[in-house]
N, CA, C and O atoms as CSV, one atom per row, in Angstrom:
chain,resi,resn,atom,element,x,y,z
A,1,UNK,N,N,101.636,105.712,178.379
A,1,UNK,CA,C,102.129,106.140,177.090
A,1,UNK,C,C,103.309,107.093,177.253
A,1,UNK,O,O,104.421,106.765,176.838
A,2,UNK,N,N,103.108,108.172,177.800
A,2,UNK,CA,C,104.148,108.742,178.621
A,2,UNK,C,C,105.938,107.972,179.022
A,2,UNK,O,O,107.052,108.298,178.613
A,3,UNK,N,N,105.639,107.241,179.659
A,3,UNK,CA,C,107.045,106.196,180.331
A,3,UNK,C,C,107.241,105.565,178.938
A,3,UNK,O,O,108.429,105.241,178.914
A,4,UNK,N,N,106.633,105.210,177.697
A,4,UNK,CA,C,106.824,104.890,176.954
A,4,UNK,C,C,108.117,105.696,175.849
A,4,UNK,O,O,109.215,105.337,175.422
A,5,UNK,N,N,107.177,107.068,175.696
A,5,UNK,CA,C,107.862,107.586,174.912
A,5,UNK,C,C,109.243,108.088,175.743
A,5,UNK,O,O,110.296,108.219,175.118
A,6,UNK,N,N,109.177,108.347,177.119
A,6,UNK,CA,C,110.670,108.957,178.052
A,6,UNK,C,C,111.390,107.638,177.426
A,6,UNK,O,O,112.516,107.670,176.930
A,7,UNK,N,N,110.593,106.493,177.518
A,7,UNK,CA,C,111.822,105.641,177.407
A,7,UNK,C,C,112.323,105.361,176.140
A,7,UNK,O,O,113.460,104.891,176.091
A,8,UNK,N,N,111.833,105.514,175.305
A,8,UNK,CA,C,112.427,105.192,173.421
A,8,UNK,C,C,113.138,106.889,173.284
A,8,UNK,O,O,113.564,107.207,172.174
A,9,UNK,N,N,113.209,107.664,174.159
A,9,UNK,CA,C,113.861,108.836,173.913
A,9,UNK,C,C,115.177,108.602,174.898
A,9,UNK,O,O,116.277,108.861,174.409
A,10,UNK,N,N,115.119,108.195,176.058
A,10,UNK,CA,C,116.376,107.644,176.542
A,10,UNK,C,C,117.214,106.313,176.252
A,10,UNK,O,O,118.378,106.206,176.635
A,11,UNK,N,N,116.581,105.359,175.586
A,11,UNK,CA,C,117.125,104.110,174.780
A,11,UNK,C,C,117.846,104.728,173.611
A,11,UNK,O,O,118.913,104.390,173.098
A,12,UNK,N,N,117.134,105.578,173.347
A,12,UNK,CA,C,118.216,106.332,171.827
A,12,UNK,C,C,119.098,107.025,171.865
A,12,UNK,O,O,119.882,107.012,170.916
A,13,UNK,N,N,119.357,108.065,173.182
A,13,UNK,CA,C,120.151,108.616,173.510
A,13,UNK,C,C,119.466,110.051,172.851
A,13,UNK,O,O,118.614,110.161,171.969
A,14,UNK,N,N,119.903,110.686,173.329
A,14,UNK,CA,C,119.845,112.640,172.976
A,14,UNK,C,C,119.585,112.753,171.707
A,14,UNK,O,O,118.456,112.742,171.217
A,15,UNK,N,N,121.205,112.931,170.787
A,15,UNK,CA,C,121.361,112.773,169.569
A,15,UNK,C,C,120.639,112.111,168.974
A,15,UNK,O,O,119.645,112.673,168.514
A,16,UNK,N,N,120.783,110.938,168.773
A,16,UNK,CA,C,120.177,110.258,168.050
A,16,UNK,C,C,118.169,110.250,168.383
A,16,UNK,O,O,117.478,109.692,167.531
A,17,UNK,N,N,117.567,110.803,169.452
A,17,UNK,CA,C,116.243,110.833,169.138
A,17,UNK,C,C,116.144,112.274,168.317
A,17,UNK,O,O,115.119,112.165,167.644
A,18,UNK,N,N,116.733,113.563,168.066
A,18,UNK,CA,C,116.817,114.266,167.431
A,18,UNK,C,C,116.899,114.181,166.042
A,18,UNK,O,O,116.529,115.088,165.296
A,19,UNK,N,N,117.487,112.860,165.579
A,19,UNK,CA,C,117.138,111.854,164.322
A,19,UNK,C,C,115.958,111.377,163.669
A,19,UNK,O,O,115.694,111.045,162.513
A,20,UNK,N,N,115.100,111.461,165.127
A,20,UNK,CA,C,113.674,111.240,164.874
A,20,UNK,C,C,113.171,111.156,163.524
A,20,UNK,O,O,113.522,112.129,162.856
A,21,UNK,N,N,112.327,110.151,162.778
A,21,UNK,CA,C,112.221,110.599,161.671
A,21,UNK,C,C,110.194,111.041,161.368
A,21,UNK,O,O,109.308,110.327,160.896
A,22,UNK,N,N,110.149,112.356,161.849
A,22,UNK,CA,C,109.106,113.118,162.245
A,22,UNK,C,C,108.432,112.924,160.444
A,22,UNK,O,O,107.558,113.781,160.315
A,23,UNK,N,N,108.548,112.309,159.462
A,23,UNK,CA,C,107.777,112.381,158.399
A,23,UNK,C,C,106.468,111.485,158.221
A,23,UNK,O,O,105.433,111.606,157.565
A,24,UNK,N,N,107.103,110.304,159.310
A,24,UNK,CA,C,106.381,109.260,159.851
A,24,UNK,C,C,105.208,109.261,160.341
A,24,UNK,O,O,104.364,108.372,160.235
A,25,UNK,N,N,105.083,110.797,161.183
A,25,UNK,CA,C,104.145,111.223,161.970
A,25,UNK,C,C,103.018,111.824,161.064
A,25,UNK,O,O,103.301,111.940,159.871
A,26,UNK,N,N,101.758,112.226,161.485
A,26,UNK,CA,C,100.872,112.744,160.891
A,26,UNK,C,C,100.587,114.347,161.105
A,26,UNK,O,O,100.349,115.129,162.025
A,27,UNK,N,N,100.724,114.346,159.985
A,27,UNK,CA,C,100.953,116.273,159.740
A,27,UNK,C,C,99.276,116.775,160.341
A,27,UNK,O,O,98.156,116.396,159.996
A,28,UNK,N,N,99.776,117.875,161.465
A,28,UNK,CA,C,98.700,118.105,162.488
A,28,UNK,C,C,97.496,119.074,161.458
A,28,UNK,O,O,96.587,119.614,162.087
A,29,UNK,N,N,97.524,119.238,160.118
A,29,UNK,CA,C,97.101,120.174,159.199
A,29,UNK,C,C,95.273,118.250,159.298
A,29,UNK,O,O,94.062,118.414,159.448
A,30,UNK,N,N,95.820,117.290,159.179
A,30,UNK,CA,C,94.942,116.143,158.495
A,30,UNK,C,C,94.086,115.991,159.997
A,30,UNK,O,O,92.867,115.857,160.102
A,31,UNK,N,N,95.247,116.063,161.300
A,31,UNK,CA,C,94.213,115.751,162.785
A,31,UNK,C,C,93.903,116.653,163.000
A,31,UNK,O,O,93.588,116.772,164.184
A,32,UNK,N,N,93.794,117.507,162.418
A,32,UNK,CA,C,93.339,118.987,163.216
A,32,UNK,C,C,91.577,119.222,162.190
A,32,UNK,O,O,90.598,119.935,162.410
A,33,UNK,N,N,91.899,118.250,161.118
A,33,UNK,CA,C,90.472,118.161,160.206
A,33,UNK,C,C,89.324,117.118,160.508
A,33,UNK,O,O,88.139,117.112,160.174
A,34,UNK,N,N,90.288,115.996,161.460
A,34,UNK,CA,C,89.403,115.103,162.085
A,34,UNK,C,C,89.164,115.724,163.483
A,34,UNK,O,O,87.956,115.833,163.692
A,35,UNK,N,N,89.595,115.972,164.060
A,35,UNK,CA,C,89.028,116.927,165.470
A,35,UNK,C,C,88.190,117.949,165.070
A,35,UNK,O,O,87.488,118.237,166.039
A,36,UNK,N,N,87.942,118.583,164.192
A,36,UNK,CA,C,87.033,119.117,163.645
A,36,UNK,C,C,85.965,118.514,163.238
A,36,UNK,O,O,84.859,118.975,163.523
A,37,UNK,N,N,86.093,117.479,162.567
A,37,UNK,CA,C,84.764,116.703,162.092
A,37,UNK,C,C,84.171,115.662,163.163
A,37,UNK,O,O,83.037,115.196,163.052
A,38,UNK,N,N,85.121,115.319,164.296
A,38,UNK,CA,C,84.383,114.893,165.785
A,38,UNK,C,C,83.771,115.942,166.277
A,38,UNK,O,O,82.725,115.369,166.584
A,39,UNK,N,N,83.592,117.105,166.615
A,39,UNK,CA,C,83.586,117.949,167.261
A,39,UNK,C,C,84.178,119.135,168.096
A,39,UNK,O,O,83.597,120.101,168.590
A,40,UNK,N,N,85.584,118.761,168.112
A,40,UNK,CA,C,86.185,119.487,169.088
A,40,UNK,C,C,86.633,120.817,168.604
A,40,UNK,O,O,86.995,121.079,167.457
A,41,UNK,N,N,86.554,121.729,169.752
A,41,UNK,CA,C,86.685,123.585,169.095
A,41,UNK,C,C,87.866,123.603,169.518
A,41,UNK,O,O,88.193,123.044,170.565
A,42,UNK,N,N,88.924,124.448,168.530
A,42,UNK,CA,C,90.258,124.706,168.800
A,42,UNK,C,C,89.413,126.045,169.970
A,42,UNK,O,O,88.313,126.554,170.185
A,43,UNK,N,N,91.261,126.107,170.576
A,43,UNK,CA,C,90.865,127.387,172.018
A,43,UNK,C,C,91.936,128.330,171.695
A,43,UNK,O,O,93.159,128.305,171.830
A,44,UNK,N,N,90.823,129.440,171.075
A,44,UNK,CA,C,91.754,130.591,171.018
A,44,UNK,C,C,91.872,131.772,172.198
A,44,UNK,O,O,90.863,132.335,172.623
A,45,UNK,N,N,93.023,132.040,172.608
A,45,UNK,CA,C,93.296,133.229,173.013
A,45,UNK,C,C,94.189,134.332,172.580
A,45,UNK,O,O,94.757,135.135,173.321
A,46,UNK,N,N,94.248,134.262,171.158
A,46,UNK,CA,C,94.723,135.600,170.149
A,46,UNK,C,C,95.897,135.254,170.162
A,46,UNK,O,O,96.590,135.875,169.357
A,47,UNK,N,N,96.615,134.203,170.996
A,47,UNK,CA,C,98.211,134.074,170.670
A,47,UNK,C,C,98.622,133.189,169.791
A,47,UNK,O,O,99.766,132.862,169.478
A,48,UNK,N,N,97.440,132.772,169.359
A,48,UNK,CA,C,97.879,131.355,168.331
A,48,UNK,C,C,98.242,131.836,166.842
A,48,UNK,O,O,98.042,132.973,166.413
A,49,UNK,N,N,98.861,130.676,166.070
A,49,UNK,CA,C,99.206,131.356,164.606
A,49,UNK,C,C,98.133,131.013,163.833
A,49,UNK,O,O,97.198,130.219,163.936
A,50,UNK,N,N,98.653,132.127,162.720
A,50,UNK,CA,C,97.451,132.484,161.489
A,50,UNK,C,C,96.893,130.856,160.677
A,50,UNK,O,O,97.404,129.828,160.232
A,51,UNK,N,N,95.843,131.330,160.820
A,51,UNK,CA,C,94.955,129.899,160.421
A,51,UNK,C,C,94.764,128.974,161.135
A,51,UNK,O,O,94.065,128.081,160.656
A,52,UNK,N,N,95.295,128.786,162.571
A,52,UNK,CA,C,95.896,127.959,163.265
A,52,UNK,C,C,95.517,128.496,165.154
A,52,UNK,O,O,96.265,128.190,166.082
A,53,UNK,N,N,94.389,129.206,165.297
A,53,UNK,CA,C,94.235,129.913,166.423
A,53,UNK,C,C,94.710,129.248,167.969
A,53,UNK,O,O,95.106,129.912,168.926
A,54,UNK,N,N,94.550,127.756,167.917
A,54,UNK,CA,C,94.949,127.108,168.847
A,54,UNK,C,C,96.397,126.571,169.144
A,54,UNK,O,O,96.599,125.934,170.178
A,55,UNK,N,N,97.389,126.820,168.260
A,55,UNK,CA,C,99.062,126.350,168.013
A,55,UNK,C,C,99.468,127.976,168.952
A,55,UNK,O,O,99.133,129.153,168.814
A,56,UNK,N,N,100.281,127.270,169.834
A,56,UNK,CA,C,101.040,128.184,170.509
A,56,UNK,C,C,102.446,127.377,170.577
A,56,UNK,O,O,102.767,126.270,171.009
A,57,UNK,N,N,103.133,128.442,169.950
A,57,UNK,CA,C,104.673,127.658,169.630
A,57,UNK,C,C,105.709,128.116,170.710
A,57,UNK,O,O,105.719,129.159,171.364
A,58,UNK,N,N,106.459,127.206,170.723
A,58,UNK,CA,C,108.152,127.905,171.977
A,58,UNK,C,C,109.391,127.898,170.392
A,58,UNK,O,O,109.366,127.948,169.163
A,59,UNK,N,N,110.237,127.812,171.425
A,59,UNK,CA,C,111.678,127.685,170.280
A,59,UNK,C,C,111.683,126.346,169.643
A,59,UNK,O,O,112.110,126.434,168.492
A,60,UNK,N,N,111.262,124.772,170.084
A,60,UNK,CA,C,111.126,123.706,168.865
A,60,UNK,C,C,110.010,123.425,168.835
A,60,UNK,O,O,109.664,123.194,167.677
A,61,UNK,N,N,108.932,123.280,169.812
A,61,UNK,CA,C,108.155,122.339,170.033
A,61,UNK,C,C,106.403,123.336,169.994
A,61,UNK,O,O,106.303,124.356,170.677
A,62,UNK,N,N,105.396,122.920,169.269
A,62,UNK,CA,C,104.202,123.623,169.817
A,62,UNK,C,C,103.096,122.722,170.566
A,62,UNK,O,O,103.273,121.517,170.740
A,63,UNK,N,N,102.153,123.279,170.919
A,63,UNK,CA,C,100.934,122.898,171.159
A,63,UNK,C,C,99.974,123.227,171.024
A,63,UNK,O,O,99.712,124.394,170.734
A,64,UNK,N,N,99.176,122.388,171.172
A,64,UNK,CA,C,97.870,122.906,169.851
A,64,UNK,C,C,96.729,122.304,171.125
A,64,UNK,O,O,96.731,121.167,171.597
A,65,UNK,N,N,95.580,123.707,171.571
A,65,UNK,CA,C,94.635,123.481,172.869
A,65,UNK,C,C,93.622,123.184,172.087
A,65,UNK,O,O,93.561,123.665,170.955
A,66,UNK,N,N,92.396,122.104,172.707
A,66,UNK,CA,C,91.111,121.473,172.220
A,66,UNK,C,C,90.350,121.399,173.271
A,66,UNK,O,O,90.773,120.832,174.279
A,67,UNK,N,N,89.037,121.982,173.229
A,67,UNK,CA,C,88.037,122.103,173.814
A,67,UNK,C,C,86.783,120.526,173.518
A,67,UNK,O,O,86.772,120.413,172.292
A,68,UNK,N,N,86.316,119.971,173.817
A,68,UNK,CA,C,85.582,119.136,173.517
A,68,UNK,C,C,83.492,119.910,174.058
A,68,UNK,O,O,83.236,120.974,174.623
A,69,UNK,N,N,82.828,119.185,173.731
A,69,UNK,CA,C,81.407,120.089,173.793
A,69,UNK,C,C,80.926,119.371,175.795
A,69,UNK,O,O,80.083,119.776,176.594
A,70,UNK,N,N,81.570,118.650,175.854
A,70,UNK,CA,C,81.753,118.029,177.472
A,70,UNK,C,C,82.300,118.740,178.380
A,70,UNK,O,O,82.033,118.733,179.581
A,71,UNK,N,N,83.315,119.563,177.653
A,71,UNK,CA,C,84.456,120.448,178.532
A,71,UNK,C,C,85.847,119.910,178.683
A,71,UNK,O,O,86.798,120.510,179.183
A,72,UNK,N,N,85.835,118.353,178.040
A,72,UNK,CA,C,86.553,118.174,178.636
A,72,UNK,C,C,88.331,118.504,177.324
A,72,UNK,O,O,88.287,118.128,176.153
A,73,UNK,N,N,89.697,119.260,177.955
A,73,UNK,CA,C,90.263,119.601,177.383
A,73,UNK,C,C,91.400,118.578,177.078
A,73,UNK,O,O,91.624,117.515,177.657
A,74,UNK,N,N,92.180,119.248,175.850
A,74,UNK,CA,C,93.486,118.307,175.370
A,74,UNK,C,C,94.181,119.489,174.803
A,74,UNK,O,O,93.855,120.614,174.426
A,75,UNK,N,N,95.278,118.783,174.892
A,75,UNK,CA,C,96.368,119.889,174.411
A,75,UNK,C,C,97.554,118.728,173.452
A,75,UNK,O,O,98.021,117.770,174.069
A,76,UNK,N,N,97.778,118.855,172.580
A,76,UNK,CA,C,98.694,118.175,171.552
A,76,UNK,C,C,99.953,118.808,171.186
A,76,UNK,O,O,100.089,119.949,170.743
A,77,UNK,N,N,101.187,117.629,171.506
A,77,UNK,CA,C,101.989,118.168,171.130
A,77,UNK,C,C,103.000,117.993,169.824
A,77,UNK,O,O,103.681,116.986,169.631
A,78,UNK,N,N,102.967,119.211,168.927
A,78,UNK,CA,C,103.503,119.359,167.791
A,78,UNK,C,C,104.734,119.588,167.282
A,78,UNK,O,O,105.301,120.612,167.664
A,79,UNK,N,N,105.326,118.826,166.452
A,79,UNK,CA,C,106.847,118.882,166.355
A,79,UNK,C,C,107.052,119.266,164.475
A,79,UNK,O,O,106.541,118.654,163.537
A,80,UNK,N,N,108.079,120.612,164.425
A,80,UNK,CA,C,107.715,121.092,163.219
A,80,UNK,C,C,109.108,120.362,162.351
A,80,UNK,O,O,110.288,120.427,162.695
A,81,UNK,N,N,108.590,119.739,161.260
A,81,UNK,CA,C,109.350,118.966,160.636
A,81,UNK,C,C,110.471,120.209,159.661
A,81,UNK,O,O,110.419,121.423,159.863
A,82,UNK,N,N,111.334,119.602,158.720
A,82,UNK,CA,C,112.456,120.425,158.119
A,82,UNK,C,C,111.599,120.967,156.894
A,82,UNK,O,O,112.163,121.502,155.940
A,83,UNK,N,N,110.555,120.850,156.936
A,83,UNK,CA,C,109.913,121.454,155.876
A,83,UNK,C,C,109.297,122.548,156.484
A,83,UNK,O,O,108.943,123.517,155.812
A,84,UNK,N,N,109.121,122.481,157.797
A,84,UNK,CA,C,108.117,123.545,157.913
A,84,UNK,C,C,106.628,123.083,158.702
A,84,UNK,O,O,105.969,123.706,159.534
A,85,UNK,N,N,106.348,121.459,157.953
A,85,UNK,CA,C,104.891,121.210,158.479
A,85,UNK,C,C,104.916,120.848,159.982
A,85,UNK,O,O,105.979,120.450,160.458
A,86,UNK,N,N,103.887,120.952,160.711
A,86,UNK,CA,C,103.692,120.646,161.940
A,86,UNK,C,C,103.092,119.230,161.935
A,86,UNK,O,O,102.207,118.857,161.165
A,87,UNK,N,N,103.749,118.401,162.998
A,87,UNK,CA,C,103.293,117.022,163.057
A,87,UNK,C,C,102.999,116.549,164.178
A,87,UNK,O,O,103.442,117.354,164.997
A,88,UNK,N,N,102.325,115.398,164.900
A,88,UNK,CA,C,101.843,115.411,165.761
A,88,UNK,C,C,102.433,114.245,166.293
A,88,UNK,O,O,102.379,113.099,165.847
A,89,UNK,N,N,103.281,114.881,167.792
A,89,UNK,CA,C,103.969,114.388,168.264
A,89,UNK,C,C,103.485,113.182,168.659
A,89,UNK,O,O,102.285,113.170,168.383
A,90,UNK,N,N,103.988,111.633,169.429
A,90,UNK,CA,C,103.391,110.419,170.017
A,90,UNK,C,C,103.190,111.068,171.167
A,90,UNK,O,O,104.255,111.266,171.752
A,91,UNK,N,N,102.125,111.533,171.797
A,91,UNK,CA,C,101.782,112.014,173.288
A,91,UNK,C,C,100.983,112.722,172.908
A,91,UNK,O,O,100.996,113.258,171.800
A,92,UNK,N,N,99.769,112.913,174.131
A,92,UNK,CA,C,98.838,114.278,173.883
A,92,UNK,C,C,98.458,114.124,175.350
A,92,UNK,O,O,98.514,113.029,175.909
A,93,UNK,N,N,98.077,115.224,175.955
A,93,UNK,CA,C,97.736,115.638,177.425
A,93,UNK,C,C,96.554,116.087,177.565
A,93,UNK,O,O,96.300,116.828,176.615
A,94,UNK,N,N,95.850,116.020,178.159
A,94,UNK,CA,C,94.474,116.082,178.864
A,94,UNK,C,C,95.047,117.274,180.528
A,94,UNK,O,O,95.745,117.087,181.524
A,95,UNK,N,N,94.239,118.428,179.962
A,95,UNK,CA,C,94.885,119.755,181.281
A,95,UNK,C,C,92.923,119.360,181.743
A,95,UNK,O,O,91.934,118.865,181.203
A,96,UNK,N,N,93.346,120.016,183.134
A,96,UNK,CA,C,92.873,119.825,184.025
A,96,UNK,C,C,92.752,121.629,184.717
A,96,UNK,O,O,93.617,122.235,185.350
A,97,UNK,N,N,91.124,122.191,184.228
A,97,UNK,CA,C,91.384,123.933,184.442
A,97,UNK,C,C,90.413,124.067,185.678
A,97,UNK,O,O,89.307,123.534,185.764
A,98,UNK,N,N,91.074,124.943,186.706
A,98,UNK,CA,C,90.724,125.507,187.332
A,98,UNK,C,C,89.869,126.918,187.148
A,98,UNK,O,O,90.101,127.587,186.142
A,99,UNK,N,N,88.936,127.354,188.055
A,99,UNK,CA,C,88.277,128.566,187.708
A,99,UNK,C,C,88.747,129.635,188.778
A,99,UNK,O,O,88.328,130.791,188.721
């Protein structure tokens, strides 16, 4: 899935995947209510935003950490549209924690 998305981001060129049309995507406010109703616990460590304990943002892009009751983790990545809403990027990662 990965080589997928590198590649529809290099077929488009720079610019033009910045065109992206992120409305398409599903606003992480609706998956973040079904990961809830599967089970999975957002992972807070106090840096996340209000209402939102698991979104840890950079300068465009966030991610949002998920605990499952197995252990086993995911981390999603969120792309904040011109409105403001957070949407959920095509990719999600599975981290791998050391103790």
């Amino acid at each position: 899935m990965r080589i997928l998305v590198l590649a529809m981001v290099l077929a488009a060129g720079g610019a033009a995947a910045q065109d992206f049309p992120t409305s398409a995507l599903t606003p992480y406010e609706t998956f973040r209510k079904a990961l809830l109703r599967y089970g999975w616990h957002p992972m807070d460590d106090g840096s996340g935003r209000k209402g939102m304990p698991e979104v840890r943002c950079g300068a465009h892009m966030c991610i949002a950490a998920w605990r499952a009751d197995n252990g086993a983790v995911m981390g999603l990545s969120l792309w904040e549209d011109d409105a403001g809403t957070l949407r959920v990027a095509p990719q999600a990662d599975d981290f791998i924690e050391h103790d």
